[in-house]
N, C-alpha and C positions, 0 to 999 in steps of 0.2 A: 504494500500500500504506500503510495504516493506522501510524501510530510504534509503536503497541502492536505490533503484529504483527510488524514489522522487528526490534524491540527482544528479543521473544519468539525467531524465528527464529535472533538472535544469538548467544541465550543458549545455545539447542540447541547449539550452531556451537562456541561458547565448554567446554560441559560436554564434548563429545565430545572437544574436544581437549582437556581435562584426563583426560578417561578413556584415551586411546588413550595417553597418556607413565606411564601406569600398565604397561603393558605391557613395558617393558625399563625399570625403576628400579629401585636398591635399596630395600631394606629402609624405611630410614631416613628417605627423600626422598617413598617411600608414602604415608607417613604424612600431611602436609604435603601431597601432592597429594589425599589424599582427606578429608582437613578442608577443602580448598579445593573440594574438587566438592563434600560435602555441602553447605557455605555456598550455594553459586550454586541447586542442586537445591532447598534450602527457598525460596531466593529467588524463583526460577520459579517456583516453584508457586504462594506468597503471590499474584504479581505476577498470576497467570491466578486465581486466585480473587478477588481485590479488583475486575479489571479486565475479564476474559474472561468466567468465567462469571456475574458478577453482571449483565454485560449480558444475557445470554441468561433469568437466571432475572427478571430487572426488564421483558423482553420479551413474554415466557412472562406474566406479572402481567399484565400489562395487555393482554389478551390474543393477541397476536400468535402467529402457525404457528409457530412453531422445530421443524426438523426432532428428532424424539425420540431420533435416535440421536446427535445433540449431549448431549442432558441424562443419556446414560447415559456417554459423558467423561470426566464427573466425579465419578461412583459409581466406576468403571473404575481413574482415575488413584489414588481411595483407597488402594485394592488393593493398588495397583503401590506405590505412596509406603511404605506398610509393610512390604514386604520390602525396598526401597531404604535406608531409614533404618535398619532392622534390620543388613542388608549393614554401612554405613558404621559404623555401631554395634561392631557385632563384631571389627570391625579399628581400632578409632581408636587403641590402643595400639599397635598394628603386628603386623604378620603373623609368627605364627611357624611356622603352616603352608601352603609355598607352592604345594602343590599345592592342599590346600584352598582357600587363595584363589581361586586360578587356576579352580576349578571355581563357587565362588563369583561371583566376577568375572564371568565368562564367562555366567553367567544372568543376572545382572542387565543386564551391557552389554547382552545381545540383546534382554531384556527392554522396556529403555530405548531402543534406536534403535528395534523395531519401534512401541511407542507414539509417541516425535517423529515419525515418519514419518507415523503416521494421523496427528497430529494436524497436521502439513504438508501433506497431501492433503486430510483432510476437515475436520477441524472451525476453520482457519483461512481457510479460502475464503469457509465458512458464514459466520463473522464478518464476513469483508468485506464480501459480500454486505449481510449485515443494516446494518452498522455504520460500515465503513469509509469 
């Protein structure tokens, strides 16, 4: 396996276990864990667009096959990153309503593991394949 790839894989590993101690924290301590998940979130992302898909579209140039359902990933992950950042946005002074959170939260997390997951099954393999 590729260091990008491992490195990527950890980050997954690393976010979820900042998202999942969101789940029984106060108030206070929210706060603090979700300035720490957005930081690692912009970071991952940077780190797969400088490294992951700049390979793919420098592939795609010169004309190589990349399957197409790689290059739409990263139209996809837009998407997703703007209600994410939006989410982290909204609470960065702290939650004062915990249900709304809580239902908040609860879209985004599902939102977020079911994307790591594709992108753990399919568009990291791709990589390897082509790159690694």
């Amino acid at each position: 396996m590729s260091k990008l790839i491992d490195d990527l894989l950890k980050e997954h590993k690393k976010l979820f276990s900042l998202l999942d101690e969101l789940h029984n924290i106060d108030k206070e301590g929210a706060r603090e864990k979700l300035f720490e998940s957005k930081n690692l979130f912009l970071m991952h992302l940077d780190k797969e667009d400088r490294f992951l898909y700049s390979k793919f579209d420098e592939a795609k140039s010169k004309g190589v096959n990349v399957e197409e359902n790689v290059l739409k990933f990263k139209e996809e992950m837009e998407e997703i990153s703007k209600d994410v950042v939006n989410f982290f946005d909204t609470y960065k002074k702290g939650i004062t309503d915990k249900i709304q959170f809580a239902r908040d939260f609860g879209k985004i997390y599902g939102m977020l593991k079911i994307r790591m997951i594709k992108e753990e099954t399919q568009l990291y393999p791709v990589y390897e394949k082509h790159f690694g």
